[in-house]
C-alpha positions as CSV (number, residue, x, y, z in Angstrom):
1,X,-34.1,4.2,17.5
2,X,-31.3,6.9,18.7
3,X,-28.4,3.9,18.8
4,X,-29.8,2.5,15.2
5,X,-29.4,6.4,13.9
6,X,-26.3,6.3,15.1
7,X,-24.3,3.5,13.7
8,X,-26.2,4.3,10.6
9,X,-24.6,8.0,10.7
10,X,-21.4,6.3,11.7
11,X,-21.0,3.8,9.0
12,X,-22.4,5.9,6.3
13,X,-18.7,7.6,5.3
14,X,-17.4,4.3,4.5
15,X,-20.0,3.8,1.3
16,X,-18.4,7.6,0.3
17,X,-16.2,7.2,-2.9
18,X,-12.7,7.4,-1.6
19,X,-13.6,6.7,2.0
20,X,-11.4,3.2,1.6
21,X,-8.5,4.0,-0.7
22,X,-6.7,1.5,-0.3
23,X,-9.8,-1.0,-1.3
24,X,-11.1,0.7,-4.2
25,X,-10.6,-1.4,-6.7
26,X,-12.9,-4.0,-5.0
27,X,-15.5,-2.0,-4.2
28,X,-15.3,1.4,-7.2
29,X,-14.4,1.0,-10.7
30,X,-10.5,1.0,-11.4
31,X,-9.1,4.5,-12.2
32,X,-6.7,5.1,-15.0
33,X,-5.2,6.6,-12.1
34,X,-4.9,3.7,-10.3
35,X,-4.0,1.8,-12.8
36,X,-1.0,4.0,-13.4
37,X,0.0,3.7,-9.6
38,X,0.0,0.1,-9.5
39,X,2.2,-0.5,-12.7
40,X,4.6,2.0,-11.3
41,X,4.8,0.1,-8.0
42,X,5.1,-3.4,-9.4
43,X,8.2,-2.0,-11.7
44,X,9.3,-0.5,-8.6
45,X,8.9,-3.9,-7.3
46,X,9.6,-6.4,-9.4
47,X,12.1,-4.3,-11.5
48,X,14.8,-4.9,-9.4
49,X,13.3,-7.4,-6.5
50,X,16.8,-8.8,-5.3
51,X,17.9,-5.2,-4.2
52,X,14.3,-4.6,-3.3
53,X,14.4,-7.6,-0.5
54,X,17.6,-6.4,0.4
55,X,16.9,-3.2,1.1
56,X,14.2,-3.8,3.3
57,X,16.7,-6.4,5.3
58,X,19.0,-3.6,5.9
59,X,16.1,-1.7,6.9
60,X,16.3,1.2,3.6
61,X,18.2,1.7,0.7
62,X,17.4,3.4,-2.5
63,X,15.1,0.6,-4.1
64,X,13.3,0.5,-1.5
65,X,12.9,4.6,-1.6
66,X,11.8,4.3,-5.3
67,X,8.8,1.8,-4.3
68,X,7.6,3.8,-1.3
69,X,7.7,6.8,-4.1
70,X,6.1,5.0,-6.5
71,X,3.3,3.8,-4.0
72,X,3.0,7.3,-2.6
73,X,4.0,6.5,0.7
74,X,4.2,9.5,3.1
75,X,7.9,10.4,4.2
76,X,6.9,10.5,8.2
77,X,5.1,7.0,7.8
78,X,8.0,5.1,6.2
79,X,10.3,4.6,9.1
80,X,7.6,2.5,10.9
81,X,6.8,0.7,7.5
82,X,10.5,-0.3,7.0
83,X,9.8,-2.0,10.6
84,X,6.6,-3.8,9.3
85,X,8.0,-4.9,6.1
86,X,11.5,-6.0,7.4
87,X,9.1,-8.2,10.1
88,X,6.9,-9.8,7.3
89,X,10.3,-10.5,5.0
90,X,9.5,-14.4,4.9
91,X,6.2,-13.3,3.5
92,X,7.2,-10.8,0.6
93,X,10.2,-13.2,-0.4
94,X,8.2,-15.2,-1.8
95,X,5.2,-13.2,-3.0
96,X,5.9,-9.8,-4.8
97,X,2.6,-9.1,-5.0
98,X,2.3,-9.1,-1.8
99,X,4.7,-6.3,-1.5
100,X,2.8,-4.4,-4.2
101,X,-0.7,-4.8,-2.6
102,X,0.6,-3.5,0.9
103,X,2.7,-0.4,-1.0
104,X,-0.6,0.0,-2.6
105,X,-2.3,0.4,0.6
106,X,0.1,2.5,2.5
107,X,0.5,4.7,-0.2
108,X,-3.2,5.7,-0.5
């Protein structure tokens, strides 16, 4: 019974509203808030995606500064994002939503 209370009391935060940020829209109603994030991000993103995927090739740039401000991105996390993103480039090239959605994520 002790192992079953447990888990239970483990698992239990992540039915908490907020407890999954980055996932709230599939599991919460969408916030005007949220709403509002994301269409700052895609214009971020799709604004000016050209300079966007070159930014993250040269590994920053000011585009790519806007997004991660738009997304909410925290300053001391970026430099190992930069890394990620510049490693999943074949990916975002062709999907820009893609982009958005892992902004989205990062940024809380």
């Amino acid at each position: 019974m002790r192992p079953l209370f447990l888990i239970l009391l483990v698992a239990l935060p992540a039915c908490a509203p907020g407890a999954l940020p980055g996932l709230r829209s599939t599991i919460m109603p969408v916030s005007a808030q949220d709403n509002a994030r994301r269409g700052a991000v895609e214009i971020a993103v799709k604004g000016d995606f050209p300079a966007l995927l070159s930014d993250i090739e040269a590994g920053g740039g000011p585009s790519l500064e806007r997004a991660f401000d738009a997304a909410g991105v925290p300053v001391g996390d970026r430099p190992a994002r930069r890394l990620q993103l510049s490693g999943d480039l074949a990916l975002y090239e062709s999907n820009p939503g893609a982009l958005v959605t892992s902004l989205l994520l990062w940024g809380g």
